[in-house]
Phi, psi and omega in degrees: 000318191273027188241350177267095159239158191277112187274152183248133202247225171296348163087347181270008200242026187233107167288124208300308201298312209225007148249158191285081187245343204249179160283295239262080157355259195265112195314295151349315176259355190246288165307313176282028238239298187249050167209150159268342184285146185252024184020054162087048182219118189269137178338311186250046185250134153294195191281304177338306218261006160249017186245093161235121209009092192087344206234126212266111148310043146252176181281178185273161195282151181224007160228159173339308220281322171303306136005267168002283180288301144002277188266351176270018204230343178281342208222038202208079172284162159297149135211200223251333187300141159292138161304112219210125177279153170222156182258137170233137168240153178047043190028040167250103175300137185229159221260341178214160157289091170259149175290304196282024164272320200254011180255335209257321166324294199294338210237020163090155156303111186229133150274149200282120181283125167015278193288342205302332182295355187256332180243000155264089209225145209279139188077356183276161192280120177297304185312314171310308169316282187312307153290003163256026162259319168289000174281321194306314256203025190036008183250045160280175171244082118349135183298328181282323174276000171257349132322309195286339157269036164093013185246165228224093190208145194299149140276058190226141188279133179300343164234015162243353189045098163184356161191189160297133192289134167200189206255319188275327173313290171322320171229095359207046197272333179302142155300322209269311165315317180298303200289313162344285165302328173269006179275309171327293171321303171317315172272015149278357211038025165306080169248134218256163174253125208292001178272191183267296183321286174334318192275334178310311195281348177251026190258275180343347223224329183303124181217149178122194208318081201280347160291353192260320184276325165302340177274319189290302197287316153304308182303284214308309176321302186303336174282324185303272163005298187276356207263295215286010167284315230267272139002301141321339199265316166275341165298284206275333169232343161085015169253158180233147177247131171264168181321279178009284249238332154317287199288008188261352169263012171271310186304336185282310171316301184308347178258350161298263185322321182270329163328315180299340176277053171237316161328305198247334196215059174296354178287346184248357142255061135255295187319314175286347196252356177274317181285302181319315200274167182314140170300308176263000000 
């Protein structure tokens, strides 16, 4: 209610009581709040209709709050204009109805965690986004967290057998992951650092050329994506993949993708297929 406010035109269409035309909102709960009388003003009389010529038709005030209204009413004509609702945020009027102002507005003030700009990323492969965001955020089911819940499962990670499978092992302490990501990292000009964290704080950090970093941050998902398929693939189908053969369906995508952007914006998939592809 207090984001619909009315702006006052001629007043006939502003219901005096129960629209938001005032600072004090809704007249009914700011006046009647300790009082029943509705001090000779009928439930459905409009602004207009407590308006003659020129000169505003209440009693006299016997309260703060009428006082109050009173004196905001001195500073409040009539014109020839319709009465008309607006959406306000921030006191601020806005010319259309957006949701998500008013989704970010209903749910507060939050704080933005770090990484989020690495995984909500302009041009990216949704799926991809959405598994490096449960990544971000740990809640894959990792061999290590189904341990920790109580299921009875090998912890050796699957695609080196050479330690415990966990989220931080996987990106990128695995030799078989690690070797992925650099092969991805080289055709960013990437030279990345092999911890999860460390790598998350130099994603971040990343500045300069913003076709190069949007090319880094799509590579980097997509290795997150095929490492954690590739891991699924052997769990769940007994089947294997070598680096090669990972990283030659990762490049075809990454080239997919920027190729599709040739319609409507062929200069930025050249730019972007241009930064991708090998030097030599």
């Amino acid at each position: 209610f207090t984001w619909i406010k009315l702006r006052v035109g001629d007043g006939t269409d502003c219901r005096f009581w129960t629209d938001n035309w005032s600072s004090f909102g809704s007249l009914q709960t700011y006046l009647l709040r300790n009082s029943t009388s509705r001090l000779g003003i009928p439930a459905t009389a409009t602004l207009s209709e407590i308006n003659e010529d020129g000169n505003w038709l209440l009693p006299p005030a016997r309260s703060e709050e009428l006082l109050n209204l009173q004196v905001y009413l001195t500073e409040l004509t009539l014109t020839a204009g319709k009465d008309r609702y607006e959406w306000v945020l921030e006191d601020k009027p806005l010319t259309k109805f957006v949701t998500g102002d008013v989704y970010t507005k209903l749910k507060g003030e939050t704080q933005t965690l770090p990484w989020t700009k690495l995984v909500w990323i302009k041009g990216g492969v949704p799926k991809h986004s959405f598994l490096t965001w449960l990544f971000a955020l740990d809640r894959c089911p990792t061999r290590d967290r189904l341990l920790r819940w109580g299921l009875q499962t090998d912890s050796n990670c699957l695609l080196c057998n050479m330690a415990d499978e966990s989220r931080d092992h996987l990106y990128f302490l695995c030799p078989f992951a690690w070797s992925l990501w650099t092969l991805v990292a080289q055709r960013c000009r990437l030279v990345s650092d092999r911890r999860w964290d460390h790598c998350l704080t130099q994603l971040q950090s990343l500045s300069g050329n913003k076709y190069v970093r949007r090319v880094t941050l799509l590579g980097w998902q997509s290795t997150v994506y095929w490492i954690w398929s590739e891991r699924n693939n052997r769990l769940h189908r007994n089947s294997y993949r070598t680096v090669d053969a990972l990283f030659r369906l990762l490049d075809r995508q990454i080239r997919d993708k920027f190729l599709s952007h040739r319609d409507h914006n062929p200069l930025l998939a050249s730019k972007l297929m241009q930064i991708w592809l090998p030097s030599d």
